[in-house]
C-alpha positions as CSV (number, residue, x, y, z in Angstrom):
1,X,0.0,0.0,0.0
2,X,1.2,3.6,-1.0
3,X,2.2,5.7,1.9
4,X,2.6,9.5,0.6
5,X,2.7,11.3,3.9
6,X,6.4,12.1,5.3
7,X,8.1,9.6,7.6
8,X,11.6,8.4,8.7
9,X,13.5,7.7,5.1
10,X,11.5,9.9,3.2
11,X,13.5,11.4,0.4
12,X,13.2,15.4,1.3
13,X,13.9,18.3,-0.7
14,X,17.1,18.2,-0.6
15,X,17.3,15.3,-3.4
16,X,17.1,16.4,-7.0
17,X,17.6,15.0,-10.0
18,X,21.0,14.5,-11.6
19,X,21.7,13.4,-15.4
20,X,20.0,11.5,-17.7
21,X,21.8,8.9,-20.4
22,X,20.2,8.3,-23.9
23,X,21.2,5.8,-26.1
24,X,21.4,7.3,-29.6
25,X,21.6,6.9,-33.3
26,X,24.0,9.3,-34.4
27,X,25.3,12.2,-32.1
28,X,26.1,14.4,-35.6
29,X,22.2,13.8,-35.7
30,X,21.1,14.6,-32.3
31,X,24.0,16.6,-30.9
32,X,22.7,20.2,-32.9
33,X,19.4,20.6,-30.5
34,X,20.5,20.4,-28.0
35,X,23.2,23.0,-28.5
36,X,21.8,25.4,-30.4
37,X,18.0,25.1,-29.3
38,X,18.2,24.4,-26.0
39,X,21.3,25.9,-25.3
40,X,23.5,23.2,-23.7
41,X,26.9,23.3,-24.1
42,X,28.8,19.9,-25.7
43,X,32.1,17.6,-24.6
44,X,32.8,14.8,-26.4
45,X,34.3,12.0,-24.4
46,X,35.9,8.6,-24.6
47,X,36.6,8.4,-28.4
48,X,34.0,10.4,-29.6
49,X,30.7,8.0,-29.1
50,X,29.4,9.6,-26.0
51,X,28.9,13.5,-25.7
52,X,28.1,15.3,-22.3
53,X,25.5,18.2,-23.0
54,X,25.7,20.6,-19.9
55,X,24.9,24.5,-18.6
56,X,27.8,25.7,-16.9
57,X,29.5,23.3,-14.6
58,X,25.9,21.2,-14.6
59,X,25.9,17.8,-16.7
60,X,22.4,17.6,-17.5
61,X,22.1,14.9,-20.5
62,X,24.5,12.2,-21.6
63,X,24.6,11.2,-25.2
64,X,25.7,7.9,-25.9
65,X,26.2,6.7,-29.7
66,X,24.8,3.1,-30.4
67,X,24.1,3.3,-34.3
68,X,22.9,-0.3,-34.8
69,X,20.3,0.1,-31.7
70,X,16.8,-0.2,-32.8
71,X,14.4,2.5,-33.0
72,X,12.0,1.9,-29.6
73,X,9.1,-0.5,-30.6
74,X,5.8,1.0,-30.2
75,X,4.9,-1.2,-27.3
76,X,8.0,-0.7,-25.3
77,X,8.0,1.4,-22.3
78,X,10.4,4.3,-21.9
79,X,10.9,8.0,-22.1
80,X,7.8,10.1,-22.6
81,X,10.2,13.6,-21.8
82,X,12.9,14.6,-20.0
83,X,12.8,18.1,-18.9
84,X,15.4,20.9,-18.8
85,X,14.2,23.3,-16.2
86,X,16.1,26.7,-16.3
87,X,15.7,29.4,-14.0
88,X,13.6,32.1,-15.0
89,X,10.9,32.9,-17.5
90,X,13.3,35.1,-19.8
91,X,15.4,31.9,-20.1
92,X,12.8,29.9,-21.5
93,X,11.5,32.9,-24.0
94,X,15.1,32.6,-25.1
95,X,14.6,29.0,-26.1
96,X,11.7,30.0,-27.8
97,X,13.3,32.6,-29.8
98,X,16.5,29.9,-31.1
99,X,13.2,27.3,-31.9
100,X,12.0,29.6,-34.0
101,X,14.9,30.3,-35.9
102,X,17.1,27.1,-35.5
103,X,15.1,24.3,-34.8
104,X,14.2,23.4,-38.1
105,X,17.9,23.3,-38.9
106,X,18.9,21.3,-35.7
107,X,16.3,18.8,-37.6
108,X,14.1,19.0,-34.0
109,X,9.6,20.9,-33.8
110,X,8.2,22.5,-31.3
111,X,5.0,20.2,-30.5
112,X,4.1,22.1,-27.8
113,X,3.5,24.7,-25.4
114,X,1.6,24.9,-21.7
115,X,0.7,26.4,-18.8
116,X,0.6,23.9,-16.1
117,X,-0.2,26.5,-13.4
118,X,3.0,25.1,-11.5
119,X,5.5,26.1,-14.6
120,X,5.0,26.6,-18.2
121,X,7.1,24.5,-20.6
122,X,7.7,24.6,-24.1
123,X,7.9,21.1,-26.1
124,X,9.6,19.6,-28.5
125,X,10.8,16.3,-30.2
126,X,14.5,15.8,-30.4
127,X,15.9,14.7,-33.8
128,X,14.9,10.9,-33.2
129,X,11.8,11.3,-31.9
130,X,12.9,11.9,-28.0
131,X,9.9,14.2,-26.0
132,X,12.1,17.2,-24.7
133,X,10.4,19.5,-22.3
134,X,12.2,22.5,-21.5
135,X,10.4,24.6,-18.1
136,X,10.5,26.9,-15.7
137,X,8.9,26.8,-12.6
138,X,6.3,29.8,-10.6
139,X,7.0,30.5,-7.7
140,X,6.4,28.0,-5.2
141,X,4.0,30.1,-2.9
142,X,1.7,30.8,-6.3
143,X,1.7,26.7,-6.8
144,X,-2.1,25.7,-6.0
145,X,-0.9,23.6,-3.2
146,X,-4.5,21.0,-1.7
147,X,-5.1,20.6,1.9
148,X,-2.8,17.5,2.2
149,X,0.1,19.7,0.3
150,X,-0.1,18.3,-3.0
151,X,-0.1,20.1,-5.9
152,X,-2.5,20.5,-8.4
153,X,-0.8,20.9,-12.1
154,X,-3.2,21.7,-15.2
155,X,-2.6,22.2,-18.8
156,X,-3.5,25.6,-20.2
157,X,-2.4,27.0,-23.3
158,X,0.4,29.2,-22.9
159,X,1.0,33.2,-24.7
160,X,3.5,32.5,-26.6
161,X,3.5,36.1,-27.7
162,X,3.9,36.7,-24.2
163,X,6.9,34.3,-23.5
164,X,8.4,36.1,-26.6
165,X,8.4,39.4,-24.8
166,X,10.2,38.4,-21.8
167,X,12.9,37.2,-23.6
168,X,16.7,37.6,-21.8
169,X,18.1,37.3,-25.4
170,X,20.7,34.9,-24.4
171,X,22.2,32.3,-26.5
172,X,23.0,29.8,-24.2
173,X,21.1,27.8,-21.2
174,X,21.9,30.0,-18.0
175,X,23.6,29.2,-14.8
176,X,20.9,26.9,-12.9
177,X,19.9,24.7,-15.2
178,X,19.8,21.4,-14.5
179,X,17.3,18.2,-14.7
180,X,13.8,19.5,-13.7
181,X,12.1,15.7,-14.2
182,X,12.0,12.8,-16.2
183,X,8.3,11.4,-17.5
184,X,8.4,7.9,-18.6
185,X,5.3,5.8,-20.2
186,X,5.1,2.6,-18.0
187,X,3.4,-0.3,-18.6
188,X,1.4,-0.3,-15.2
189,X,1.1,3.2,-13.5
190,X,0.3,1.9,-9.9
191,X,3.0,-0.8,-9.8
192,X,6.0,1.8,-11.1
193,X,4.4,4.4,-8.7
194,X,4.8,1.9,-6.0
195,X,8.0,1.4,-6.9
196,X,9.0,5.0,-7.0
197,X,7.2,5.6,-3.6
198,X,7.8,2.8,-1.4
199,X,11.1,1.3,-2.2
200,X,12.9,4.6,-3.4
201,X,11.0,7.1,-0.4
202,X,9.3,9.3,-3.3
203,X,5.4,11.0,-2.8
204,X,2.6,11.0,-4.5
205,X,2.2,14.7,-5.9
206,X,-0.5,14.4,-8.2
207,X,-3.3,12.1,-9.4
208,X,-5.9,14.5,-11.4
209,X,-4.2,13.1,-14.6
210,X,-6.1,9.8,-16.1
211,X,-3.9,6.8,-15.9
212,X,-1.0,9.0,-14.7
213,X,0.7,9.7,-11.5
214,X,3.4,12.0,-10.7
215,X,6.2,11.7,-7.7
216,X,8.7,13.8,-6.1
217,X,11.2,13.8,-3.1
218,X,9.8,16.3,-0.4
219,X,7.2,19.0,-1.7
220,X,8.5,19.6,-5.8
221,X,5.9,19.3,-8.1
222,X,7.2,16.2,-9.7
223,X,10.8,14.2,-10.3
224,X,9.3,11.1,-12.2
225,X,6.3,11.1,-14.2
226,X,4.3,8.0,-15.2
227,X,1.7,7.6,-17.4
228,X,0.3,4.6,-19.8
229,X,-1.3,6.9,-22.4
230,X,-0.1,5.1,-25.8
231,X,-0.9,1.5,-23.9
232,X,3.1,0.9,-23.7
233,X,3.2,-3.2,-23.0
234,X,6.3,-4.4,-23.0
235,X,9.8,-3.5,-20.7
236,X,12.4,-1.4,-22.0
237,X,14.8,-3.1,-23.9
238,X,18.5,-2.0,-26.2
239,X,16.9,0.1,-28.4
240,X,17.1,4.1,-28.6
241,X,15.8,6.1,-25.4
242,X,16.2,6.5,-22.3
243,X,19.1,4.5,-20.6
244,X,19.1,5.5,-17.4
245,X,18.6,8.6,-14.8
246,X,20.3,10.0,-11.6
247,X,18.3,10.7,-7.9
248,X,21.0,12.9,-5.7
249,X,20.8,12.2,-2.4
250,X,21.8,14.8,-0.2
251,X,24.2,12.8,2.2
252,X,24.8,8.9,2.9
253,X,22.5,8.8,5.7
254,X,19.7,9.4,3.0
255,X,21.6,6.8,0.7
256,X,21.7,4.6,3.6
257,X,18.1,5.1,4.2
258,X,17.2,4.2,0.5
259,X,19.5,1.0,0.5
260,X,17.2,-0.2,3.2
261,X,14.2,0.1,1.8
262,X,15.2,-1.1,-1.5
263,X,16.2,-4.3,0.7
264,X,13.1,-4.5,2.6
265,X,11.5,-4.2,-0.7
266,X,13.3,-7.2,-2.2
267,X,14.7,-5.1,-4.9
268,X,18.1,-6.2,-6.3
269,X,20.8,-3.7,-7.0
270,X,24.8,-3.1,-7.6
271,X,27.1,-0.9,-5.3
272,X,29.0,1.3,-7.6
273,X,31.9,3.6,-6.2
274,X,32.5,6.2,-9.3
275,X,35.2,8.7,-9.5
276,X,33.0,11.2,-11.4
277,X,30.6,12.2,-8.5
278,X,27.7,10.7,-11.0
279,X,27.9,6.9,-10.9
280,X,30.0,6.6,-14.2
281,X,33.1,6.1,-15.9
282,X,35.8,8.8,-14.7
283,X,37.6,10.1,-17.7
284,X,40.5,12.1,-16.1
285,X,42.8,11.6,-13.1
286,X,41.0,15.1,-11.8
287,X,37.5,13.3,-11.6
288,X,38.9,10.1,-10.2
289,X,40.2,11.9,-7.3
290,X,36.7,12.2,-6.1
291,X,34.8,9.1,-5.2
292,X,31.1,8.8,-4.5
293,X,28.6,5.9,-3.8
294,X,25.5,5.3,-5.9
295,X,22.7,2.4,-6.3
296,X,22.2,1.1,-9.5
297,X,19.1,-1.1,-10.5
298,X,16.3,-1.2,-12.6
299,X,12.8,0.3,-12.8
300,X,9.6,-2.1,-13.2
301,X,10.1,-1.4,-16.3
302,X,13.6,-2.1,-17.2
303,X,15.1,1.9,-16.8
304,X,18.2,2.2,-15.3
305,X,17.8,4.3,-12.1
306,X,20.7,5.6,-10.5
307,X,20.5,7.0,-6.5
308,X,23.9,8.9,-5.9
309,X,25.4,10.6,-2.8
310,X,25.1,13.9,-3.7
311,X,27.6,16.3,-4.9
């Protein structure tokens, strides 16, 4: 049974989300986007099949090349967007501005644009079909928060001419930008949202979606998003998508905490000591000086979820 209030484990607000890792056609393909749309900045690493997309000293996305990987079939689960959240309106007219000029050339559309009364977010599909939301969040005091302090989140159109207006005119994604949430489609909405909320010390946020829930550590609006919309059927598999994602713990107590209940859970998972400070592969003697903890495992559904000790 589903136990949303706060108790002793309980991830809080101090966890956030991290990076996350998509397995990828080409990177000459994808790489463009997310440059010069949504304003990351690129490093290529190893020998050139993976690329690091970043704002500032924030990793955000992780690009790994895996030309003869499958396009997703239409009945596996995976990612339904990840979201860029940057820090103020202006930022996100900005990224409305490069769309309009670039993102026909960075072979990406805008699909989309809302109000969800908690943010607005612009939309978009990525050059092989990935669902990229890029946000901002209101203010939390203006979020309509219910009587138990959940959140009520809608979808409104937003004025774009509006959005336009505020424009910073900046050319690149601003200091503070980082990974706002991930929203996968799942196969069976209360079983990952168990998951999510039992064995990894998430809360339920939000429920006024049909066949949809939305989770979070402490009071944000949502880190994972689950829905079964398009009647996804089968686990993830090797093909393109979403690999995997990062939950940063604010300390090993919390880590500690979460190993537990994984345990108590009977969910199986691997100790990894990284020398990155994100649970994988250090690429330089500077980052392997550093060495932090994570737990990786699997999803219900076969996504790779990563819980790190934060940095």
């Amino acid at each position: 049974m589903t136990n949303d209030s706060p108790s002793d484990g309980s991830l809080t607000d101090d966890t956030h989300l991290g990076r996350v890792a998509l397995r990828v056609g080409s990177l000459d393909r994808v790489v463009p986007f997310y440059r010069d749309v949504v304003g990351l900045e690129v490093e290529r690493e190893r020998d050139g099949s993976r690329a690091v997309l970043s704002a500032g000293e924030t990793p955000i996305v992780v690009l790994d090349e895996a030309p003869d990987a499958p396009e997703r079939g239409r009945r596996e689960a995976g990612l339904f967007h990840l979201a860029v959240r940057v820090p103020d309106r202006g930022a996100l007219g900005d990224v409305l501005s490069r769309a309009r000029t670039r993102a026909s050339d960075a072979g990406a559309t805008l699909s989309g644009a809302s109000d969800h009364l908690v943010s607005e977010a612009l939309y978009f599909r990525d050059p092989e079909g990935n669902g990229v939301e890029v946000y901002h969040d209101r203010p939390r005091e203006e979020w309509p928060w219910t009587d138990d302090r959940r959140v009520s989140m809608d979808t409104l159109p937003l004025d774009l001419g509006s959005l336009a207006d505020d424009a910073d005119g900046g050319d690149r994604a601003p200091d503070g930008t980082d990974l706002g949430h991930v929203h996968l489609e799942v196969t069976n909405v209360p079983r990952s949202r168990d998951f999510y909320v039992d064995a990894l010390g998430m809360r339920v946020r939000d429920e006024g979606y049909p066949n949809a829930s939305f989770v979070a550590a402490g009071e944000y609006h949502h880190h994972v998003g689950l829905n079964s919309w398009n009647n996804r059927s089968a686990p993830a598999g090797e093909s393109r998508g979403i690999e995997w994602f990062e939950i940063v713990v604010p300390d090993a107590e919390t880590l500690d905490a979460v190993r537990e209940s994984l345990v108590a859970a009977g969910h199986e998972f691997d100790e990894v000591e990284s020398g990155d400070g994100n649970a994988a592969d250090a690429t330089d003697a500077a980052a392997a000086a550093t060495t932090t903890e994570s737990l990786a495992l699997s999803d219900p559904d076969g996504i790779g979820v990563r819980v790190v000790r934060g940095r």
